[in-house]
C-alpha positions in Angstrom: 3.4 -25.9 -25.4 6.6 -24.4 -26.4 7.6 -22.1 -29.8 8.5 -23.8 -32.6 12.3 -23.8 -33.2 13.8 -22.0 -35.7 16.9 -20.6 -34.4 19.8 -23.0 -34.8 21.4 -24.3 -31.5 24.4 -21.9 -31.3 22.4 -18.4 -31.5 20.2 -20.2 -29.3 23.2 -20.7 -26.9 24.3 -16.7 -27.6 21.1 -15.5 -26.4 20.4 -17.7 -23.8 23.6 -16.3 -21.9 22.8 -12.7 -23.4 19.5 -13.4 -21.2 21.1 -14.1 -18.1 23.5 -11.5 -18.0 20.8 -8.8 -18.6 18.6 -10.9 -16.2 21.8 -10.7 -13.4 22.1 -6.8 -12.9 21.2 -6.4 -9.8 19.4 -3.1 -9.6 18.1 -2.8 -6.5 21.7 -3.4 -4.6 23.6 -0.7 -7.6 20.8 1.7 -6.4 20.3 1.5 -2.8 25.0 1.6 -2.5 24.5 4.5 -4.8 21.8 6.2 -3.0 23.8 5.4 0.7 20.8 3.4 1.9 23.2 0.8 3.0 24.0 -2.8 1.9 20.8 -4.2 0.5 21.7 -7.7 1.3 21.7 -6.7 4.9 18.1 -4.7 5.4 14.8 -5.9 6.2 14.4 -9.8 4.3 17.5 -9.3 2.8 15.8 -9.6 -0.6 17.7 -7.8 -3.9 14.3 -6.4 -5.5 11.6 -3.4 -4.8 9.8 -4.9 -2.1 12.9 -4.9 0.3 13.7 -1.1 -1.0 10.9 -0.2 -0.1 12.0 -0.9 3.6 14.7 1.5 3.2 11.7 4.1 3.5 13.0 5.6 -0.2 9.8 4.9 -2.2 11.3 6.5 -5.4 14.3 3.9 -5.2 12.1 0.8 -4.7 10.1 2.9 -7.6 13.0 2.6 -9.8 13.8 -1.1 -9.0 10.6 -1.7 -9.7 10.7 -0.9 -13.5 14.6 -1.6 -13.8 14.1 -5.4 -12.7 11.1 -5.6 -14.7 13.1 -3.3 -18.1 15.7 -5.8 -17.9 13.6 -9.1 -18.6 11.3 -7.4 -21.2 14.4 -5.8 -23.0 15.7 -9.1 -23.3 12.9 -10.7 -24.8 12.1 -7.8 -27.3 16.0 -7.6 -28.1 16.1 -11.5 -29.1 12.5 -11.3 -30.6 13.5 -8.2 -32.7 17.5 -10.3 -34.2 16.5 -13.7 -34.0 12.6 -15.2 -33.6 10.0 -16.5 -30.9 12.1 -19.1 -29.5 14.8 -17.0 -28.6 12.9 -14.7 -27.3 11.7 -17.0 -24.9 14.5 -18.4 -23.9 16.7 -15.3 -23.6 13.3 -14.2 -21.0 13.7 -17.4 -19.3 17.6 -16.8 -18.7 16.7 -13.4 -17.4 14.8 -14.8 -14.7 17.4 -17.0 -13.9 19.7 -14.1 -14.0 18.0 -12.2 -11.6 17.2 -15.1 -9.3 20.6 -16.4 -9.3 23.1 -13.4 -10.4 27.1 -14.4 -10.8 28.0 -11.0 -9.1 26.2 -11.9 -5.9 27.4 -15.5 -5.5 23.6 -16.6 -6.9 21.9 -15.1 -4.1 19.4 -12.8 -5.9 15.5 -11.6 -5.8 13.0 -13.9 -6.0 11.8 -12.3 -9.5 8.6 -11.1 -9.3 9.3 -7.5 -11.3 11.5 -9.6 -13.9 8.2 -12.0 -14.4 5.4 -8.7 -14.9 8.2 -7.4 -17.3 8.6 -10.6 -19.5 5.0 -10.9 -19.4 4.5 -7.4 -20.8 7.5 -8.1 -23.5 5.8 -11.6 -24.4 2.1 -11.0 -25.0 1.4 -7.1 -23.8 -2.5 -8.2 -23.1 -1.8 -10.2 -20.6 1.3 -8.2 -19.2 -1.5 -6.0 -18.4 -4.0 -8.2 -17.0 -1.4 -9.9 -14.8 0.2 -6.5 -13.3 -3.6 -5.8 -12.5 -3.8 -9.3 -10.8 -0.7 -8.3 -8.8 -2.3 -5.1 -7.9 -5.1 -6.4 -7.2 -4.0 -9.4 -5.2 -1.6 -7.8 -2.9 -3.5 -4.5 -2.4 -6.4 -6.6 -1.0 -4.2 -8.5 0.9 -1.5 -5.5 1.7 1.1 -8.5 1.5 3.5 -8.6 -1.3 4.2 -11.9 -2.0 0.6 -12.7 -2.2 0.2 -10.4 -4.9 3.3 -11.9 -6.6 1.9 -15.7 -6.3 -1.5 -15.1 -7.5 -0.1 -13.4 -10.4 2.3 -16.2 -11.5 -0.3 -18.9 -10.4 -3.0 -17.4 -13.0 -0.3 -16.1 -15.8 -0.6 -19.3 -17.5 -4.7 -19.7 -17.5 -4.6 -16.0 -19.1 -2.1 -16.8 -21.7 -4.6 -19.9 -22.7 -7.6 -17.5 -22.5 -6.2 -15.2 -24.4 -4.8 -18.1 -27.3 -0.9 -17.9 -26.6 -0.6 -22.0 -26.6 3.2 -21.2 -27.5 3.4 -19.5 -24.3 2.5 -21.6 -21.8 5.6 -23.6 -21.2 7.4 -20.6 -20.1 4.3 -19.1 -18.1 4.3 -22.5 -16.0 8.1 -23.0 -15.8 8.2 -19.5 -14.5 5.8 -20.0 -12.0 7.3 -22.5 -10.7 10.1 -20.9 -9.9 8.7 -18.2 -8.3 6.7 -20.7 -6.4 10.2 -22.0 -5.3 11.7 -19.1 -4.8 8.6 -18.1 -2.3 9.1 -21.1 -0.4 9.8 -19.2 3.2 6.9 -16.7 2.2 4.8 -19.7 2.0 5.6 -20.6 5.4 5.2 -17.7 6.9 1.4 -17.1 5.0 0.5 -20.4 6.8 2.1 -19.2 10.0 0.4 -15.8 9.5 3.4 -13.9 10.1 4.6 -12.8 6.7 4.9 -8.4 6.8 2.6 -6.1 5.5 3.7 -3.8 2.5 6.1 -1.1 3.6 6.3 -2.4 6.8 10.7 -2.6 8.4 11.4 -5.7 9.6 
């Protein structure tokens, strides 16, 4: 189900492009070019988010990634939450995702938006922020594969948000993970083909 909508059409337009442009930063490529770890874009998957800094071998830069990608889609849900109400909140998070995914300043070839999702989960309904970083913990330390961590996360995001009451939520929860479902696409085929990289691990 999706919020009910109180914000009128125009402030739902301002914040949905507020979203994306908070959503587009691309951390992980500002960090690694200031850090001289080379071109992002061109190391390991070629990915823009932590997982790929990681390859660098400078764990306190994929570190930082980490909670940037994830700062930017919370702070954009809070900051619409906070001036406006619930529905542009969750659009301005669902525009940050998008932002990130597909940022201007990199010709829309950006991450594939797992630290952006555990951060507007966190900004949305904090429980199960919480419980879904722990499934992505959980899932990809058991697995020492990142993306598995990030696809049972998203996959069970939307049965927590019912568990926990958040009807309103669950739109977003599902449209989210189907983008990062999407997004995933080439992770999935390498899971099936059982040669998708360990965390940490250059390729």
């Amino acid at each position: 189900m999706l919020p009910e909508i109180v914000t009128s059409a125009p402030m739902l337009a301002v914040w949905a492009v507020l979203g994306y442009f908070l959503g587009s930063i691309p951390f992980g490529v500002v960090l690694t070019q200031a850090l001289n770890l080379g071109d992002l874009r061109k190391i390991g998957s070629g990915n823009i988010g932590a997982t790929n800094v990681l390859r660098t071998g400078n764990k306190a830069a994929a570190a930082a990634t980490l909670i940037l990608d994830g700062a930017k889609g919370a702070v954009a849900v809070l900051l619409a939450r906070w001036l406006a109400a619930e529905d542009a909140a969750q659009l301005a998070g669902f525009t940050a995702f998008l932002g990130h995914c597909f940022p201007v300043w990199l010709r829309f070839h950006g991450g594939k938006g797992v630290a952006t999702f555990l951060g507007l989960m966190l900004a949305l309904y904090w429980p199960v922020g919480l419980v879904s970083c722990a499934t992505w913990l959980a899932a990809a330390a058991l697995s020492r594969i990142s993306s598995v961590g990030a696809l049972v996360a998203a996959l069970l995001s939307t049965a927590w948000m019912l568990l926990f009451g958040r009807i309103e939520m669950t739109a977003l929860c599902l449209a989210l993970t189907l983008l990062i479902f999407w997004r995933h696409r080439a992770n999935l085929d390498r899971l099936r083909a059982g040669t998708e990289p360990k965390i940490g691990k250059k390729t």
